[in-house]
N, C-alpha and C positions, 0 to 999 in steps of 0.2 A: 143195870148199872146204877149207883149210886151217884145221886143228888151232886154231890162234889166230882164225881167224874163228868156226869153231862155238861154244869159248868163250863168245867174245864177244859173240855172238847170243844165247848160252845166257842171259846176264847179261840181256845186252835183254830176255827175253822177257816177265818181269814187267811190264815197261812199255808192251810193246803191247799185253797182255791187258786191264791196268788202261785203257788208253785205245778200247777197242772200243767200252767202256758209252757210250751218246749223254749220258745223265744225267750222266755224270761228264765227259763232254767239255763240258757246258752250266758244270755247276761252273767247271771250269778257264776256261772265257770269261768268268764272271760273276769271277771273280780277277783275268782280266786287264782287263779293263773296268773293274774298280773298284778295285784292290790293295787290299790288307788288308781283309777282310770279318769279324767273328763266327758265328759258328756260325747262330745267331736270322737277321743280318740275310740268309744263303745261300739258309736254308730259307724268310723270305718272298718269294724272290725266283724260289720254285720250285716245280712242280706235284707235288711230295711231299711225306712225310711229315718231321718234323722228324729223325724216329728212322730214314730212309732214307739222307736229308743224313747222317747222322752217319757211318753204314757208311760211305757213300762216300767220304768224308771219310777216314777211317780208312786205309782201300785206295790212298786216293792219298796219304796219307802215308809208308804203308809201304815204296811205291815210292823216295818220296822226291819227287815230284814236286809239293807243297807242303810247307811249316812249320806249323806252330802252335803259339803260344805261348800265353800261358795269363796274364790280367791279372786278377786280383779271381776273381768268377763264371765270367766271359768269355772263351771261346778265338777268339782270331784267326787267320783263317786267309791266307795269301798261298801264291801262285806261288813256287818252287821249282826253279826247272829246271836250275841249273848240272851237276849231275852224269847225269841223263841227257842234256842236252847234251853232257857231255865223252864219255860213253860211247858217246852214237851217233855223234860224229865219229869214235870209234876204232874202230867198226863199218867206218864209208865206207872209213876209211884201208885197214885190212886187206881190204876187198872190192877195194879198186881193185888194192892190191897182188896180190892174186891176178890181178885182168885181168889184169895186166901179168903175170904168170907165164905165164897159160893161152897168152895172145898171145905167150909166148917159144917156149912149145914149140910151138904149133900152127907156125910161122915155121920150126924145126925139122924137119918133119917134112913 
């Protein structure tokens, strides 16, 4: 792989580790299913703890792969995904570009 793909990947990698967790993949469904949720309404909608939700929460923030704002008491939480979407199209782009290299020289030789 080229120098720009490892990067690249390197950046990704926080986002595939944060999304292995199945809890946290449930989160991010129950986001999409419902857009903007509170913190309260997540964790009743889940087999853990409130103080579990919240880690997770956290971690998928950090990523970036939701928002929370913060109204009153209240954090609300939504889906997020433009920039690990930009980032993993810019993953694909530089992998293909490498195909396309590997496939110049293997033609090559």
């Amino acid at each position: 792989m080229s120098e720009r793909t490892l990067s690249i990947l390197r950046q990704c990698a926080p986002i595939f580790v944060i999304l292995q967790d199945e809890r946290r993949q449930e989160l991010l469904e129950r986001l999409f299913q419902n857009g903007e949720l509170t913190v309260n309404a997540l964790a009743e909608k889940m087999t853990i703890s409130r103080t579990a939700v919240s880690h997770h929460l956290k971690l998928l923030k950090q990523t970036g792969v939701i928002a929370v704002r913060k109204a009153g008491r209240e954090k609300y939480c939504r889906l997020s995904l433009a920039g690990s979407v930009e980032l993993l199209r810019s993953l694909l782009a530089s992998l293909e570009d490498d195909q396309k290299n590997i496939a110049e020289r293997n033609k090559q030789t």
